[in-house]
C-alpha positions as CSV (number, residue, x, y, z in Angstrom):
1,X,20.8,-12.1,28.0
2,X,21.5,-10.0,24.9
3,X,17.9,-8.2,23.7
4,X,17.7,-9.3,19.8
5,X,15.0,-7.4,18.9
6,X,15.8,-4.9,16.3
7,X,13.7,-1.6,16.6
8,X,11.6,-0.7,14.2
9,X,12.8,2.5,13.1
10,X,16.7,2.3,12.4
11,X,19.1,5.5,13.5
12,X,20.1,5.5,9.9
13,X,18.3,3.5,7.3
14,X,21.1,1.7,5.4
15,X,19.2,2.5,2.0
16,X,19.2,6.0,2.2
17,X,22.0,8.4,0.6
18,X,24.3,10.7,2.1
19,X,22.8,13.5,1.4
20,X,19.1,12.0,2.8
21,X,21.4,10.8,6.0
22,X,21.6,14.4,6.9
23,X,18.7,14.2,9.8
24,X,20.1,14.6,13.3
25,X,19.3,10.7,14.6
26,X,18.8,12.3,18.2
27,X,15.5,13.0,17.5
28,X,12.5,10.3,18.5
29,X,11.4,8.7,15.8
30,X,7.5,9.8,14.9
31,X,4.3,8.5,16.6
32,X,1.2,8.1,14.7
33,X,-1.3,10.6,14.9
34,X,-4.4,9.1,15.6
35,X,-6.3,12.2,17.1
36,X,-5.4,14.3,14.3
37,X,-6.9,11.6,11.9
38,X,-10.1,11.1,13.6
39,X,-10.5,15.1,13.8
40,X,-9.7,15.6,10.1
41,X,-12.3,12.6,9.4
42,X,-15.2,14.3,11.5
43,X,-14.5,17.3,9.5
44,X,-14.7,15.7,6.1
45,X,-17.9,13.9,7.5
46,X,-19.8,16.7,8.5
47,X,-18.4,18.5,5.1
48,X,-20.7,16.2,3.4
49,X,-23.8,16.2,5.3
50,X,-23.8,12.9,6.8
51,X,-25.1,11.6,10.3
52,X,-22.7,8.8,10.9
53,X,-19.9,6.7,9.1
54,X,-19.6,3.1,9.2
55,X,-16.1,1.8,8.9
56,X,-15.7,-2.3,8.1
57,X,-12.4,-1.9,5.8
58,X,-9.5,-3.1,7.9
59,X,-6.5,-0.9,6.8
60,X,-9.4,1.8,7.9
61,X,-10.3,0.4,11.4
62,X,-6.2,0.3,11.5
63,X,-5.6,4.0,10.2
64,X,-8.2,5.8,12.4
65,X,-8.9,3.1,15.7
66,X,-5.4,1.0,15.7
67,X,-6.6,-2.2,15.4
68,X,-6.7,-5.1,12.9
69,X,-9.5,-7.7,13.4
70,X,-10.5,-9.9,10.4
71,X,-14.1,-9.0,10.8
72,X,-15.8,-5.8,13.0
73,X,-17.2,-2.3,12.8
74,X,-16.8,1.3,13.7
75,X,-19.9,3.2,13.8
76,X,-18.6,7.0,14.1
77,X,-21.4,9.5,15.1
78,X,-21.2,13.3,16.5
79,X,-17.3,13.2,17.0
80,X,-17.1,9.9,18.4
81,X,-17.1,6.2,17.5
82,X,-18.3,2.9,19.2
83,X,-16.0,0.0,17.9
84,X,-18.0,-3.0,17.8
85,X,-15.7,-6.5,17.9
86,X,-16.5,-10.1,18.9
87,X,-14.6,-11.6,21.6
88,X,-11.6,-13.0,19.5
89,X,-10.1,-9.1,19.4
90,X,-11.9,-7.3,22.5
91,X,-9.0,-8.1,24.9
92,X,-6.6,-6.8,22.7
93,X,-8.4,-4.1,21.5
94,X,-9.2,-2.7,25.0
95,X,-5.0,-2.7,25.1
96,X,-4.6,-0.8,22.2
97,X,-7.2,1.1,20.2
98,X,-7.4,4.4,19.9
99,X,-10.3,7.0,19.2
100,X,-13.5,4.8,20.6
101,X,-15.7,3.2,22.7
102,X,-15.6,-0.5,22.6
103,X,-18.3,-2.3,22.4
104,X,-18.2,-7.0,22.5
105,X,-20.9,-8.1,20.2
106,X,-22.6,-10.6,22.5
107,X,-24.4,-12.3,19.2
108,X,-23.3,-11.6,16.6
109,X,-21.7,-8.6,14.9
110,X,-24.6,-7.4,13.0
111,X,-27.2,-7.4,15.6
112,X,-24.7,-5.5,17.8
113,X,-24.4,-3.0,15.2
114,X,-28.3,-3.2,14.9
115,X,-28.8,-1.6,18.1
116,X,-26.2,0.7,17.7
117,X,-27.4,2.0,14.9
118,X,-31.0,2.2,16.1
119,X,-30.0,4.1,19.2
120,X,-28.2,6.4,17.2
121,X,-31.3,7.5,15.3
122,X,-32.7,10.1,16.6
123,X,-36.9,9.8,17.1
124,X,-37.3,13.1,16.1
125,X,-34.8,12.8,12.7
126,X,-36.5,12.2,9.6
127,X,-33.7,10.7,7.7
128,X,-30.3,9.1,9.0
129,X,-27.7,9.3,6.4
130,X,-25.2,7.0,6.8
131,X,-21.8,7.0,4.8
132,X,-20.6,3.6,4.1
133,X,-17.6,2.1,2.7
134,X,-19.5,0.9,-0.7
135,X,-16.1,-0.4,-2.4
136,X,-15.6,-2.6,0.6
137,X,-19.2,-3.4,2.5
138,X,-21.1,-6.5,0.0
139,X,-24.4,-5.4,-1.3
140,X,-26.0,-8.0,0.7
141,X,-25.0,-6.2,3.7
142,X,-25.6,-2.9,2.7
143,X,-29.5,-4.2,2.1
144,X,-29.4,-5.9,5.5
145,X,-28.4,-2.7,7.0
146,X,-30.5,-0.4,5.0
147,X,-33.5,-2.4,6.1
148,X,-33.1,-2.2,9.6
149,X,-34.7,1.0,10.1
150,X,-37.0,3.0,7.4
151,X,-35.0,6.3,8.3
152,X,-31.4,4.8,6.9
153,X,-30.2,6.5,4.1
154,X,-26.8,4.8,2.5
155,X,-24.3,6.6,0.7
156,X,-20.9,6.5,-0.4
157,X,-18.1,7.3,1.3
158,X,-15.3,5.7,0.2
159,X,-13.4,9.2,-1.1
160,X,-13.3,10.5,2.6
161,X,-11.0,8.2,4.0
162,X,-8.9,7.8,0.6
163,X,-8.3,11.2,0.5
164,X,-6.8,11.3,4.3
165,X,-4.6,8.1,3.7
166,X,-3.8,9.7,0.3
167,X,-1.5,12.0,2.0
168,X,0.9,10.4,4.7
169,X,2.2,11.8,7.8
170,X,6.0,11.5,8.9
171,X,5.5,8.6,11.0
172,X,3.4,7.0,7.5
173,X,6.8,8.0,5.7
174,X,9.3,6.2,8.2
175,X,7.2,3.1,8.7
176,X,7.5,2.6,4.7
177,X,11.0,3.2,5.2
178,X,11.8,0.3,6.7
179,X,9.6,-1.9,5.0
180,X,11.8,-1.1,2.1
181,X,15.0,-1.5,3.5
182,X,13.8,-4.8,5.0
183,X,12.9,-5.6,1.2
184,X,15.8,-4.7,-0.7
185,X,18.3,-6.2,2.3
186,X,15.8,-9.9,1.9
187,X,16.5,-9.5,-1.7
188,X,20.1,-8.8,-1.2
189,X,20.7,-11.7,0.4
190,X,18.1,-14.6,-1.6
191,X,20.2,-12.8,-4.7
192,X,22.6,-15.5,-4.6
193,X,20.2,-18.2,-5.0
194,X,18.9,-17.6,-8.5
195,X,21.2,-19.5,-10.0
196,X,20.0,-22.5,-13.0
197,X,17.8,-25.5,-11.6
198,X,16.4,-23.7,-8.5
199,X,12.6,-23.1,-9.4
200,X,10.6,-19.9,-9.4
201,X,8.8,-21.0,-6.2
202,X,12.1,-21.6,-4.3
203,X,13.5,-17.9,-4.6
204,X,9.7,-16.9,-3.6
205,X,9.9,-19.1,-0.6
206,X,13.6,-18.4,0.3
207,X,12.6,-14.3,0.2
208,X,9.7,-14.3,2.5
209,X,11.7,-16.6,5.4
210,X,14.2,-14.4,5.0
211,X,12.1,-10.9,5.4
212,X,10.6,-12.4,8.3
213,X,14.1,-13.0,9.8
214,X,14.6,-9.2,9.1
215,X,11.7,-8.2,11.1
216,X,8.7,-7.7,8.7
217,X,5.3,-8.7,9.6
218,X,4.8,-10.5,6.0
219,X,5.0,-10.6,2.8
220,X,3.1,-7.5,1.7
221,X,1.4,-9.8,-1.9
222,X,2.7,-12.9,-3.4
223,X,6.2,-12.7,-4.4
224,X,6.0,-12.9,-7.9
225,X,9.1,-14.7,-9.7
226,X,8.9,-14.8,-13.3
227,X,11.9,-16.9,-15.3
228,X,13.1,-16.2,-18.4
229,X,10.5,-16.2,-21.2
230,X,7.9,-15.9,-18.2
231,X,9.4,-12.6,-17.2
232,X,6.5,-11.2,-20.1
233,X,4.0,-11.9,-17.9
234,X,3.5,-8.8,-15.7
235,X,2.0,-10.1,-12.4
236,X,3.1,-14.4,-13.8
237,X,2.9,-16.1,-10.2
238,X,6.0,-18.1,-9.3
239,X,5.6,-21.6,-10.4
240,X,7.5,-24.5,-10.4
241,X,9.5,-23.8,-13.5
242,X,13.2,-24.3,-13.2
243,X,15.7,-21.2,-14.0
244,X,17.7,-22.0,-17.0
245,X,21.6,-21.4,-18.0
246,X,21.8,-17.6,-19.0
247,X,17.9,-16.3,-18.5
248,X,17.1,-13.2,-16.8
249,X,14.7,-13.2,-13.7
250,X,11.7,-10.8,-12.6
251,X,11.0,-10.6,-9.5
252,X,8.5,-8.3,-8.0
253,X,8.7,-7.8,-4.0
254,X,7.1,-6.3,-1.1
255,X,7.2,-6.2,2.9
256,X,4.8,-5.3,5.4
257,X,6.3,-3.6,8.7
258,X,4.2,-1.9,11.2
259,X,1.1,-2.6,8.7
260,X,2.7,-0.4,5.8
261,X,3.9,-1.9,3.2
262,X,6.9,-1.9,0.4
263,X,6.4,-2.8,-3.3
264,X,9.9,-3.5,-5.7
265,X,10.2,-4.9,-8.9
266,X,14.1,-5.9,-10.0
267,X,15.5,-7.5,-13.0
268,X,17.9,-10.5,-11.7
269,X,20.3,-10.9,-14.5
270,X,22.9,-14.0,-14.9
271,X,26.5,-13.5,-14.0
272,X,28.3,-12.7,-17.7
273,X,25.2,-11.9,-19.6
274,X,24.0,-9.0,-21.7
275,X,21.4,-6.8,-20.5
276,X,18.8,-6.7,-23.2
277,X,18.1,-3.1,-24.8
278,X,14.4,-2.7,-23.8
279,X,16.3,-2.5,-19.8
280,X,17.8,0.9,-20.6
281,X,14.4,2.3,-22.4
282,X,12.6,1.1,-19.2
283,X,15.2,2.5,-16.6
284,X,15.6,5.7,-18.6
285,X,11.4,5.6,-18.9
286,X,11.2,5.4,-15.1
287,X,13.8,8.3,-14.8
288,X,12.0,10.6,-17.0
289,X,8.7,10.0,-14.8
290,X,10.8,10.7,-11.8
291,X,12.1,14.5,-12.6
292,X,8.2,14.5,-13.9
293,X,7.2,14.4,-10.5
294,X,5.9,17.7,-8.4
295,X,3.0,19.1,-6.7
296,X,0.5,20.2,-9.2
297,X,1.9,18.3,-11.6
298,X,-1.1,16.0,-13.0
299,X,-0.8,12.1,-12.2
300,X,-1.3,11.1,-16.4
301,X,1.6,13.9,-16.8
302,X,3.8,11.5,-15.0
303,X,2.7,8.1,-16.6
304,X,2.6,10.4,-20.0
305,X,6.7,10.7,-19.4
306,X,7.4,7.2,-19.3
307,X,5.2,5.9,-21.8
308,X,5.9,8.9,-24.7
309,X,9.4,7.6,-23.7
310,X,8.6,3.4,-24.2
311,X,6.4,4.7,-27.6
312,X,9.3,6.8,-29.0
313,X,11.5,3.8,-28.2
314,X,9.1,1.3,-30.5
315,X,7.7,-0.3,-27.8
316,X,4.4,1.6,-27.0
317,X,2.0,-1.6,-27.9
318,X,4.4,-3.4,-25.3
319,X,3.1,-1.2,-22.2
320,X,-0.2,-2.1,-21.3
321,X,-0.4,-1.0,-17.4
322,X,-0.4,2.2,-15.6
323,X,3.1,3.5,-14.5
324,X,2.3,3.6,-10.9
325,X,0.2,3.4,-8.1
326,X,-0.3,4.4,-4.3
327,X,1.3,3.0,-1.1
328,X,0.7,2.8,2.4
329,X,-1.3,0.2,4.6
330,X,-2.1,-1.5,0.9
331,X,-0.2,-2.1,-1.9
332,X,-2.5,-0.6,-4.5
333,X,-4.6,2.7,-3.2
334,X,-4.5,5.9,-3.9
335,X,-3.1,7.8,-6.4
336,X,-3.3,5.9,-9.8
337,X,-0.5,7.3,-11.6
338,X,-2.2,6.4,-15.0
339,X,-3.7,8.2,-18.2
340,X,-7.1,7.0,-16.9
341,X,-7.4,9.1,-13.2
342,X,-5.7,12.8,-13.7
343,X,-5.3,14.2,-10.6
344,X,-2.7,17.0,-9.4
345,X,0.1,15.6,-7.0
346,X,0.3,16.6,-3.4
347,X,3.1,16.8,-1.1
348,X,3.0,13.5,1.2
349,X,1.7,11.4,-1.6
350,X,3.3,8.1,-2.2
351,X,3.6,6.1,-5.0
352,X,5.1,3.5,-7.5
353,X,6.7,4.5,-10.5
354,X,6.8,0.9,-12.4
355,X,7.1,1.3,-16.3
356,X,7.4,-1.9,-18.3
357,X,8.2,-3.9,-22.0
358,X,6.7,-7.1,-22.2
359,X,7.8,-9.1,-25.3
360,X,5.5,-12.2,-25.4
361,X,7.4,-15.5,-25.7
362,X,11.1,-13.9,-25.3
363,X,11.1,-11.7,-21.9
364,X,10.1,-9.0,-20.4
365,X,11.6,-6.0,-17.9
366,X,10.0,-3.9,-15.5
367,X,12.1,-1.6,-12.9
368,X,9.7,-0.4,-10.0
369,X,10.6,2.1,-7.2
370,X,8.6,4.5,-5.2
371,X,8.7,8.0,-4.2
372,X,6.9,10.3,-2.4
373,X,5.9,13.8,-3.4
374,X,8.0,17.1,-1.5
375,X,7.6,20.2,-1.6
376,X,9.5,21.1,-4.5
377,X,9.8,17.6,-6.7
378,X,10.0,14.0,-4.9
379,X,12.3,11.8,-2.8
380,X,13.3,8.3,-3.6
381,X,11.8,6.1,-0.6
382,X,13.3,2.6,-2.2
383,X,17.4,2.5,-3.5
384,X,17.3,1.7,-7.4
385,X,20.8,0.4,-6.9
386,X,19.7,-2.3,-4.9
């Protein structure tokens, strides 16, 4: 029998150019590295003078533990962690994970992590400062736990574990890879489809069979497919509405492959039509944010390039949203590239770089691509051709 399966990581990615084709393909692709994470996390833990970390987010119990349950906890104290799961993920999680001791919640999850948390204490401590993930724990449950023992002191910790993912390794890099080259080869082939009468929910629904026939693990958001007058509506959900004779098509696309995920926004225009002029302010807008890019270089410096551009042009009331905004195990982390958040680039960051001109009640255009940060400017990790 003929093995099917396509590996994950391609010899050559078929979006790359020729000049990014110049890595020898006889080396192994990257492995994650999962000790190195967990060390750089202890450091940044004991940096800040807290006892123990509690993980619940589950790109974070992925990025440090390698697993992906719908509901659990990580408990990391003195260099080590306990990962606490119920019995619906213990099997596979004794399999896979990485980084910890696992622990089956025999109850329930929270009384497991009760005890684990009251053995941790230490009788002779006079406070226990724990480091949650406050963007991502409820406030009920940060009560509950807080309550458990007089000795807990909560605090925030979200920043430690967004400024490790912040900056992605070569295996991070490769994974992304493919998830774009899944997405632009999905879109590649649905292309054909738009064509008048099929409905915005149809080219939605034809693109995600078709990245799972590629290999993807899903669809990385909602495909969003905007028709014609629609198209102004930055994130308008696919609908029912029927593409009409000579109307340009957003659509705005994303795979996930290996748990990291893609993010493309193209402009599907009819066969024998005009490109409207606000396309070449946008793609020349997105350009000039591009060369913009370099370590040092301050995240609103980049959005400032492709919005001075869209203002020049006439259009600055017609921009609402930031230019960009990070990748990796989630669509939308960090860095914001946005006049809101400065903050000076990195090599290894990844990003979107998605400038827009929404014209209410006619159409509206937004090109989005993503690049990651190197040591001298940036490398394209999607194809804008395609």
């Amino acid at each position: 029998m003929v093995n099917s399966r396509r590996p994950l990581f391609p010899e050559k990615p078929t979006h790359l150019s020729q000049t990014s084709r110049s890595v020898t393909t006889n080396v192994a692709p990257p492995a994650p590295d999962f000790p190195g994470r967990f060390r750089r996390f202890w450091l940044e833990l004991e940096k800040r003078g807290a006892d123990a970390f509690l993980v619940n987010h589950a790109p974070n119990l992925f990025y440090l533990f390698n697993v992906r349950p719908s509901a659990g906890f990580a408990l990391c104290t003195r260099g080590e962690a306990l990962l606490i799961l119920d019995s619906r993920y213990t099997e596979q999680a004794e399999a896979e994970s990485v980084n910890c001791r696992l622990r089956k919640a025999e109850k329930s999850l929270e009384e497991t992590l009760q005890q684990a948390i009251n053995d941790a204490i230490s009788p002779s401590a006079s406070a226990f400062r724990l480091a949650i993930e406050s963007r991502n724990l409820s406030f009920s449950a940060a009560q509950q736990i807080a309550a458990w023992n007089t000795k807990s002191q909560l605090i925030p910790g979200d920043e430690i574990l967004d400024n490790l993912r912040i900056k992605k390794e070569p295996y991070e890099i490769r994974a992304m890879e493919e998830a774009f080259r899944i997405a632009q080869t999905a879109f590649a082939e649905i292309s054909r489809a738009i064509i008048p009468d099929t409905t915005e929910v149809e080219i939605a629904g034809l693109f995600e069979l078709e990245l799972r026939r590629l290999g993807a693990d899903k669809a990385a958001f909602d495909t969003i497919v905007a028709s014609g007058p629609r198209s102004s509506l930055p994130h308008g959900r696919a609908t029912r509405r029927r593409i009409k004779e000579g109307e340009l098509v957003l659509v705005d696309f994303g795979v996930q492959a290996a748990g990291y995920c893609s993010d493309l926004t193209r402009i599907h225009f009819p066969a024998g039509s005009s490109k409207p002029q606000i396309f070449d302010i946008v793609a020349e807008a997105q350009q000039k944010a591009i060369a913009a890019t370099k370590p040092g270089v301050l995240t609103s410096a980049v959005d400032a390039a492709a919005r001075d551009h869209i203002r020049e042009s006439g259009y600055g009331d017609c921009f609402g949203h930031g230019t960009g905004h990070g990748l990796g195990l989630e669509v939308h982390e960090a860095p914001p590239v946005s006049w809101r958040s400065p903050r000076p680039l990195e090599e290894g960051m990844v990003f979107t770089i998605e400038p827009g001109i929404y014209l209410p009640g006619r159409h509206g255009v937004r090109i989005e691509d993503v690049v990651v940060v190197t040591a001298d400017g940036c490398r394209l990790l999607s194809d804008p051709t395609r």
